[in-house]
N, C-alpha and C positions, 0 to 999 in steps of 0.2 A: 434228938438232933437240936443244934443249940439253933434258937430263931433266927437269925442274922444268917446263916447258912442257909437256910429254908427258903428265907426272903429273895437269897442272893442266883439258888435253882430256878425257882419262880420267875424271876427276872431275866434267866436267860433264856426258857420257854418262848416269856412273852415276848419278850425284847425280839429277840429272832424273828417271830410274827409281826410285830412291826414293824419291825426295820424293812422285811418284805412291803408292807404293807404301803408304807413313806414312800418307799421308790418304785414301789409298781408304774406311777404316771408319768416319771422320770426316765424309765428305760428308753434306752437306744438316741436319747436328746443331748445337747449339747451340755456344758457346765454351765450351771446358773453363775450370772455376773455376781462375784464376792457382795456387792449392797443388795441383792433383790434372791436371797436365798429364800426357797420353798423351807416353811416350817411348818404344815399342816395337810393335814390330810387330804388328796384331790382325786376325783375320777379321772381314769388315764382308759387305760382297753378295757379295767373293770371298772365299778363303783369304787366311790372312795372310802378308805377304809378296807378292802378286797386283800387277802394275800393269795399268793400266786402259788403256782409249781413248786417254789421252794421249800414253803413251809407243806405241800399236803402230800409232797416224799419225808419230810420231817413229821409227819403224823403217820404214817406207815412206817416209817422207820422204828417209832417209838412202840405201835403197836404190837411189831414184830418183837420188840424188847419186852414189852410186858407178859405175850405171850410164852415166852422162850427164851431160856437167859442160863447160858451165853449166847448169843446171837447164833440163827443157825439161817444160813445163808439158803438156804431149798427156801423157808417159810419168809423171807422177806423179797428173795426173787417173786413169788405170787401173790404175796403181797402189793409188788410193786405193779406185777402183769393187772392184778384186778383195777387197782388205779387208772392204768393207760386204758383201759378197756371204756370208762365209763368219759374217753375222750374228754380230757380235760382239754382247756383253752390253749395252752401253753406247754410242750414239753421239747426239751432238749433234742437237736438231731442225733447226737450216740444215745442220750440214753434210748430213745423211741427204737433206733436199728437193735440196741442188744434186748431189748424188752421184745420187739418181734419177735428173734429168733427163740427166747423163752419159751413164749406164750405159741410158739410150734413145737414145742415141746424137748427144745436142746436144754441139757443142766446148763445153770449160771457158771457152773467153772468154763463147759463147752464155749459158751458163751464171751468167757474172758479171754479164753485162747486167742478166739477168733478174733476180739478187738486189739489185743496184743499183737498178733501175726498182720492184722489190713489195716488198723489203725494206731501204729505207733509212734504215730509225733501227737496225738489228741491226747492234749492236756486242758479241758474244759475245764469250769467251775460246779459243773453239775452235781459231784457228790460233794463237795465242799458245803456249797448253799443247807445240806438236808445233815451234815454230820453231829449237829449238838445234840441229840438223845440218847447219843454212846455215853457222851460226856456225862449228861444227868445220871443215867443208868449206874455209872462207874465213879461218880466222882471223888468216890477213896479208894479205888483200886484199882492202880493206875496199869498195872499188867493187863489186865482183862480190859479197861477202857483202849489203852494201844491195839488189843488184836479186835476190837469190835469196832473201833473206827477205822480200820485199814480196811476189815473185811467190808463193810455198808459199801465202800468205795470203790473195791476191785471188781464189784458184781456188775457195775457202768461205768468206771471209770479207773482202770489198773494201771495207768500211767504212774511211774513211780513219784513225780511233782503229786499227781490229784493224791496219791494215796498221803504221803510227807506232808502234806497240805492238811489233810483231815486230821491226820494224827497230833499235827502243829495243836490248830486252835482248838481243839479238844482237852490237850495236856494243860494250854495255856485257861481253856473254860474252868478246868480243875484248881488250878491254881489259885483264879480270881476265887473261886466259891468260896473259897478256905480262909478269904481272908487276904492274901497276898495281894499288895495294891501292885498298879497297871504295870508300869515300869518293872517291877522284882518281877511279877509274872513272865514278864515277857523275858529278862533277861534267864531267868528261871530256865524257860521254855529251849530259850538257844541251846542252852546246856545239855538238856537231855534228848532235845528230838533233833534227831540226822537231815539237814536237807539238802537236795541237791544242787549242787555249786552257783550255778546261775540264779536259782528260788534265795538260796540261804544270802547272796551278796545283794538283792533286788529288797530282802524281808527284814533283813537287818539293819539296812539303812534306809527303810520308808519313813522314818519320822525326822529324816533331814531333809525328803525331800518337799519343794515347792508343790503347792494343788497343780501349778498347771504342767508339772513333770509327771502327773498320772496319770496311766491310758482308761485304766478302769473297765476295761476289756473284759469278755465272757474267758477269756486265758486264766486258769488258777492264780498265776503267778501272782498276774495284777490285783486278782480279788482279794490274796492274802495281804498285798503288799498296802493296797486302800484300808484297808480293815486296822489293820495294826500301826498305820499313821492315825488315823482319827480316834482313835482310840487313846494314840499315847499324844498327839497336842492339844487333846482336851483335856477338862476334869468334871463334866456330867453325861450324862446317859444322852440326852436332849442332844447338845453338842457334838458330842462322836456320832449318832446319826447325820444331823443335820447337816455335817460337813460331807458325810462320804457320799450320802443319796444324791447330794447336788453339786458330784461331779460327775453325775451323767452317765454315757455308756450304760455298762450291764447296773443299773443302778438297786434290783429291787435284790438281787443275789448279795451284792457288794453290802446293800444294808440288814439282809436279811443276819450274812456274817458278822457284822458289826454289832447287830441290837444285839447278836448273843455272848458275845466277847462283854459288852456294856452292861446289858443287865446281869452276866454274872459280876461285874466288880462294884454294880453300884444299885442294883437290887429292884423288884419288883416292885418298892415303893415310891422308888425314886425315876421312873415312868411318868411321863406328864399324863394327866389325869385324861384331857382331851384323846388324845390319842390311845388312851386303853377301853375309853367310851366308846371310840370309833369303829376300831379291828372288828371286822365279820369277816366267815366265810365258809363254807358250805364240806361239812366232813362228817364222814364217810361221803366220796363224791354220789350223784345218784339219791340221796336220803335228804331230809326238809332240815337234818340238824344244823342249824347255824352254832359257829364257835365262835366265843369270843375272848380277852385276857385275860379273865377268872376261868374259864376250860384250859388256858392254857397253865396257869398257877396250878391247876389239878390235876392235868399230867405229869410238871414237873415234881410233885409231890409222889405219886404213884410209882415213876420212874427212879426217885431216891428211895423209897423207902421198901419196894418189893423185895 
């Protein structure tokens, strides 16, 4: 695998954990005023440096991939039930209702039904935030990358947006890896992933709009739509965070999408050194292991090359 590629996995591993990690303190707060942007790491509901929910369903996610490949939706449903069980701090209201009924013992497809049939306007960001390990797993085969991050999604989250949404910055994480800078990927992206009509006119022209036209909402839509501006009005890793985390709302999901879009185009070295110092957090929940940027450089290695 030629190093530049390796670099550029690596980077979106990490990057995703940071980006979580940046906006943990930031959630649910207003937009920081454009002169007094957050650019470091601060304690917020955890320690600073702390990543959240998003990234330690993104570590079960990937686990379930190391394990099992193609992704087999039984062993990442329990995967996920063990998760909820060791009561992390933080967990979505769908995902927590479909993980109950799991962990009573209903299959995840049971499970999907039910959230399709009582909950059909919930369009979260919940699988979104956790989808880049499909990406790493897949990222030359793009067949099997499309049906591993639709499936991660439909197990808590089968809205056709959340699923379109995973499958979006997934294709687009592929894209960056290879090589493809921000813009081609993106335009790339349009071209072969379907969304639907509202997501595709809100995602396509996020990078015209102003910061203060973005709700930055727990809504997919918005998360995609943050993600893919800051991404494409910057030109470093640094930057595309620092702008989306501090506009507030669901901030640590919004930048957890971001660092991984970002460190795949612009790679694990290219991480401020501060912030890869900082990232801690505790995985397997329940166990003393602290992770930090080089365990996440080593998943993404383990997940390309298995």
């Amino acid at each position: 695998m030629h190093e530049k590629i390796l670099d550029r996995l690596c980077g979106c591993a990490a990057g995703a954990a940071i980006g979580d990690a940046l906006g943990m303190p930031l959630e649910f707060g207003s937009p920081s005023p454009p002169g007094k942007l957050v650019r470091s790491m601060r304690p917020g509901r955890l320690p600073a440096g702390s990543f959240t929910d998003d990234t330690e369903m993104a570590l079960a996610l990937a686990e379930s991939l190391l394990a099992r490949r193609p992704l087999d939706g039984a062993d990442l449903a329990q995967r996920f039930v063990s998760w909820y069980r060791h009561n992390p701090p933080d967990v979505g209201i769908q995902t927590a209702q479909v993980l109950n009924r799991i962990a009573r013992g209903e299959s995840w497809q049971t499970a999907e039904q039910w959230t399709l049939a009582n909950r059909p306007d919930s369009a979260g960001n919940g699988s979104l935030m956790r989808c880049w390990p499909a990406a790493l797993a897949w990222w030359n085969d793009r067949p099997q990358l499309v049906r591993d991050s639709q499936l991660q999604s439909r197990l808590t989250h089968p809205h056709p947006e959340c699923v379109a949404g995973c499958t979006f910055v997934n294709c687009m994480i592929a894209e960056l890896v290879n090589g493809t800078a921000p813009r081609q990927a993106f335009e790339s992206t349009q071209q072969s992933v379907s969304l639907p009509d509202g997501m595709r006119q809100a995602v396509v022209n996020a990078a015209t709009h102003r910061r203060e036209e973005l709700p930055n909402t727990g809504w997919v839509r918005h998360t995609l739509e943050s993600a893919v501006w800051g991404l494409l009005i910057t030109r470093s890793f640094e930057e595309a965070l620092v702008q989306v985390v501090n506009l507030g709302g669901d901030a640590d999901t919004a930048g957890a999408v971001t660092g991984a879009l970002a460190g795949a185009a612009y790679g694990f070295e290219a991480i401020p050194l501060a912030w890869r110092q900082q990232l801690r957090g505790k995985w397997p929940l329940g166990s003393q292991q602290t992770w930090h940027a080089e365990d996440f450089s080593r998943l993404a290695k383990q997940l390309a090359m298995k």
